[in-house]
C-alpha positions as CSV (number, residue, x, y, z in Angstrom):
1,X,20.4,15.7,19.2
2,X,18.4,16.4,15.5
3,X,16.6,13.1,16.5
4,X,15.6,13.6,20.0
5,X,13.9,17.0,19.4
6,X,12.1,14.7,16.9
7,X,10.9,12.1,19.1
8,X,9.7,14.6,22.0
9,X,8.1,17.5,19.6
10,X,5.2,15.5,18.8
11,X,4.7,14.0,22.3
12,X,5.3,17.5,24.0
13,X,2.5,18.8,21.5
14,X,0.3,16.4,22.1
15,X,0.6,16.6,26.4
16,X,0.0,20.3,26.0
17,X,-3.5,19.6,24.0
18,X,-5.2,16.7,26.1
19,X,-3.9,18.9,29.2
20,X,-6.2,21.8,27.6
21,X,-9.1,20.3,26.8
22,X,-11.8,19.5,29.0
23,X,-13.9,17.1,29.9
24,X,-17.9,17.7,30.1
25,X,-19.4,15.1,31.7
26,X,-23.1,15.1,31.4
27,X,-25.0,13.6,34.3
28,X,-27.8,11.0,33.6
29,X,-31.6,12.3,34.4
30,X,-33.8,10.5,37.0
31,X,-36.0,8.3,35.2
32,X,-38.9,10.2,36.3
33,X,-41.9,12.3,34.5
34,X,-41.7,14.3,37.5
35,X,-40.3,18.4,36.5
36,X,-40.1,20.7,33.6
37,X,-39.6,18.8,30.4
38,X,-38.6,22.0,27.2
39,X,-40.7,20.5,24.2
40,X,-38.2,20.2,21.1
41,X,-39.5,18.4,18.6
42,X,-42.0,16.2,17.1
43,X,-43.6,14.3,14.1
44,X,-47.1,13.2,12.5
45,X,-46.8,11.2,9.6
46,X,-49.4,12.1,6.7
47,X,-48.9,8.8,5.1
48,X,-45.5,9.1,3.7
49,X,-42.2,9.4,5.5
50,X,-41.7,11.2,8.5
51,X,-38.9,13.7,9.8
52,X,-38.6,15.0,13.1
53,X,-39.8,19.2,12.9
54,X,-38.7,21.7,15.5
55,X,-41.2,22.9,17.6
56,X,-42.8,26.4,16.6
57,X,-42.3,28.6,18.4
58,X,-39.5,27.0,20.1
59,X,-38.9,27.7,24.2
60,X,-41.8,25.8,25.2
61,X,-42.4,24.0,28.9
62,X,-44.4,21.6,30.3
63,X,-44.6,20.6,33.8
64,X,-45.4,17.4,35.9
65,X,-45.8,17.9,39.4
66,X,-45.7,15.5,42.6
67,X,-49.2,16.5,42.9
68,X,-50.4,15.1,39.9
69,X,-51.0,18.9,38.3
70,X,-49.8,18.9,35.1
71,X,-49.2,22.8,33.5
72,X,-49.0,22.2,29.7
73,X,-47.5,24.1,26.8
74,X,-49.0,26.0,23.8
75,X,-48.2,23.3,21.5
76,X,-49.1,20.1,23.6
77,X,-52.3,18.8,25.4
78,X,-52.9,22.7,25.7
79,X,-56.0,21.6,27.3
80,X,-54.6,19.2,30.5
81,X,-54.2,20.2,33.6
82,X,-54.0,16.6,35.8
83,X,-52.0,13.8,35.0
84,X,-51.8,10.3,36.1
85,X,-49.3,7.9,36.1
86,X,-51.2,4.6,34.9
87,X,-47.8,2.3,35.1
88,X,-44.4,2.3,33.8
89,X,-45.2,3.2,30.0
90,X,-48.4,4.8,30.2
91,X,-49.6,8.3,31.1
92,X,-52.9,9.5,31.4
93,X,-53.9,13.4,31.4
94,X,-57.5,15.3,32.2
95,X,-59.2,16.7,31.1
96,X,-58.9,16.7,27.0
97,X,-61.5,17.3,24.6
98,X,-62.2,13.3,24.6
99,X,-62.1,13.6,28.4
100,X,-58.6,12.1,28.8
101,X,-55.8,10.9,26.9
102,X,-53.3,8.4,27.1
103,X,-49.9,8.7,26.2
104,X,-46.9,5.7,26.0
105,X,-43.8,7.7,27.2
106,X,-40.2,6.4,27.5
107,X,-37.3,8.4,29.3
108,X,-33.7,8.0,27.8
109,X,-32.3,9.4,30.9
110,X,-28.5,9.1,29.2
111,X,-30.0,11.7,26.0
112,X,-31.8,13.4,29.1
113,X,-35.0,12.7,26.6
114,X,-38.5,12.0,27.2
115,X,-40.9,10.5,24.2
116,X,-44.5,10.8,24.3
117,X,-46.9,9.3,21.4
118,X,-50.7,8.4,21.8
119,X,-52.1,5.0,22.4
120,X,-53.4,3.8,20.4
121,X,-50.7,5.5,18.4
122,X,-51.7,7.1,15.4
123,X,-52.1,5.3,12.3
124,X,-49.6,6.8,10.2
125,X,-47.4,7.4,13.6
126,X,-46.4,10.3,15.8
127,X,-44.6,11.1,18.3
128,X,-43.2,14.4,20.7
129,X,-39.6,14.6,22.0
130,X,-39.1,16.9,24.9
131,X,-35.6,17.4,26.7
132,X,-34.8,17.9,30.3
């Protein structure tokens, strides 16, 4: 008897924790610019390494609408209001201070991420991460 509690202690034990835990499953995003985008992080190199810095103050928004209407965020092409998609890497938004800008993006729609960097990109790089 000593050796069958033994055997079904640990198996018991370990039924009762995968039976408690549970499972988040977290649904891909449409690969899509289209909705509000929270604005997390990003980096400028100054000719040394980079890190990626939180954005300050955090809790920021930008939105891309069907329309084209683009409603920008403190910290980001503050100056937009119209964007454009140009093709599958490359958006365009008016008007700027150089009239418009271009941006590469790429949506990881598994991280439910969106990057944005200027083309042509910056010499010592940058880049802005924003998070569906």
């Amino acid at each position: 008897m000593v050796t069958v509690k033994k055997t079904y202690l640990p198996g018991l034990t370990l039924l009762i924790l995968l039976a408690g835990c549970k499972k988040v499953k977290i649904e891909p995003i449409e690969s899509t610019l289209i909705g509000k985008w929270s604005y997390t992080e990003y980096y400028i190199g100054t000719g040394g390494p980079t890190d990626w810095k939180p954005v300050n103050p955090p809790m920021q928004t930008i939105e891309f609408k069907a329309d084209g209407t683009f409603i920008p965020c403190e910290s980001f092409l503050n100056d937009a209001n119209h964007f454009e998609i140009v093709d599958s890497v490359t958006v365009k938004f008016q008007p700027t201070i150089s009239g418009s800008t271009l941006m590469a993006y790429s949506i990881d729609t598994v991280a439910r991420e969106l990057l944005m960097s200027p083309v042509p990109n910056c010499i010592e790089g940058c880049a802005y991460k924003f998070r569906r």
